[in-house]
N, C-alpha and C positions, 0 to 999 in steps of 0.2 A: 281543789285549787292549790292548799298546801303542798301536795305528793306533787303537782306540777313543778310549782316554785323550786320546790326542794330538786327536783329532777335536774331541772334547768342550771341551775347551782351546781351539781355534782359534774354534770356534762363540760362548763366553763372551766372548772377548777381540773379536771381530767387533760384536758388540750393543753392548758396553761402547764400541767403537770409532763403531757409530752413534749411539746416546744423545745425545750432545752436540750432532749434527748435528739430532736432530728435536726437540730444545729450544731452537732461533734463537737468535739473538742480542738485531738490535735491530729486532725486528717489530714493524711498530704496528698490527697485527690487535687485539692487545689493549690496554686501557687502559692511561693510568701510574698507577701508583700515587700517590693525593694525601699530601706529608709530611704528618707529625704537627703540623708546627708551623703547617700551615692548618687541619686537621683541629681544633684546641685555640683557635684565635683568635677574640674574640668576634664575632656577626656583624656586618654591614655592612648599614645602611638603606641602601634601594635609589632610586634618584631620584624614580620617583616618590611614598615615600611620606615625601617632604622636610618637608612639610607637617605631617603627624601626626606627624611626631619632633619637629619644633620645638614645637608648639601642639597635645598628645592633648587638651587639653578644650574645643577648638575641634571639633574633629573630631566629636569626641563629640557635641556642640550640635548639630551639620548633621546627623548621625545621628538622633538626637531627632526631631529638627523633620521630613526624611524618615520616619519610621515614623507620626508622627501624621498625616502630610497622605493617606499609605497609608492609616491607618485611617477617614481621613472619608472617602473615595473609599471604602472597602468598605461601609461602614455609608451612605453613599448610594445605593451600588448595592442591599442589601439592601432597602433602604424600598419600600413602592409604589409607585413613580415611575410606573407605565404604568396609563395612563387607560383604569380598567375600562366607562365608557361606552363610548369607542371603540371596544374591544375587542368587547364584547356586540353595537356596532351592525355590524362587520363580520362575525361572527360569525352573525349574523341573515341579512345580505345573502347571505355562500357558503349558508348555508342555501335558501334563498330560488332563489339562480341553480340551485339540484343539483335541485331540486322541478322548474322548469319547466323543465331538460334533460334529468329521468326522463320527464318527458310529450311530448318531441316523438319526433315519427318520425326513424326513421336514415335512411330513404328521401327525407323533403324535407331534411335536416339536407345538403344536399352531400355525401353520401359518394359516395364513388367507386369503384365497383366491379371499374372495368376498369382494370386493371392493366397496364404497361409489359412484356413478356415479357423477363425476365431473362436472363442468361449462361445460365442451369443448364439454361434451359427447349431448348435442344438436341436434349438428347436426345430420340427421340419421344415414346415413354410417360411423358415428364414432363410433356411440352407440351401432350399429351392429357387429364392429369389435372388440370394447371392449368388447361385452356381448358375441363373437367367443372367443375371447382369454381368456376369464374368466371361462368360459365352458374347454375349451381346460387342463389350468392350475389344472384345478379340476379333472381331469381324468389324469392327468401325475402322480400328487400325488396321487391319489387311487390306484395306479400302474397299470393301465387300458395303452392301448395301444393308442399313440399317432392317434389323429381322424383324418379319411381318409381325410373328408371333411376340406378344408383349408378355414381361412377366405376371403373375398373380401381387392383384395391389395386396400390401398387408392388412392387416384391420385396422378401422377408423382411418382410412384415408379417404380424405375430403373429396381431394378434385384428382381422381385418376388420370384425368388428361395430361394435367401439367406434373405429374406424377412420373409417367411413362409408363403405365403400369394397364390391366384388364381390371375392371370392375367386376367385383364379386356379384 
């Protein structure tokens, strides 16, 4: 029971002995404290608002006069400004251009059917099924009748049907 006591003793006075060691001294991890006698002083204009300390209803005036010149710039931008003729007649014209590019053929229009074989096209059965659908595409535009034969679906395709493709 003594060896306890005594234990117990040693281990208080040990804590008590680091305490003071894990409360530093003069760490500047934290801040200092600002005295009371800056914390209570009135404050200080700061340079640049030298101007509104010396002259606030000068300030004020330039303020004014900024808010209204803001308001005619708003209430100008609100008005009709944009010339509803013009409008209507552009408006006519995209009309117009989309009408007789629904009526031409994609066949005289330049399109291009044959395509650059890409990186991917490598593998065979990709190459095969690009060089089916590129065939394919060149006879839809010829107005030739879409071909019996369908390409090879790739792997994991679901619905061949909707696909356009032959089921493996």
């Amino acid at each position: 029971m003594l060896v306890r006591a005594t234990l117990s003793r040693f281990c208080r006075l040990a804590a008590l002995a680091v305490l003071p060691a894990a409360c530093g001294g003069a760490d500047e991890a934290y801040p200092r404290l600002v005295p009371l006698s800056e914390l209570n002083a009135p404050p200080t204009i700061p340079a640049h608002a030298a101007e509104a300390a010396a002259d606030p209803e000068a300030v004020g005036e330039a303020l004014r006069a900024r808010r209204a010149e803001a308001a005619a710039r708003a209430a100008a931008a609100q008005e009709g400004s944009a010339d509803t003729a013009a409008l209507t007649r552009r408006a006519a014209a995209l009309r117009d251009r989309a009408e007789e590019l629904s009526r031409r053929d994609p066949g005289t229009a330049g399109v291009s059917v044959s395509a650059a074989p890409s990186p991917s096209d490598t593998d065979p059965e990709t190459a095969a099924r690009a060089q089916a659908l590129r065939e394919r595409a060149r006879r839809m535009l010829d107005g030739g009748a879409p071909p019996a034969e369908l390409p090879p679906c790739p792997p994991g395709t679901a619905d061949p049907t909707a696909a356009g493709c032959l089921p493996r």
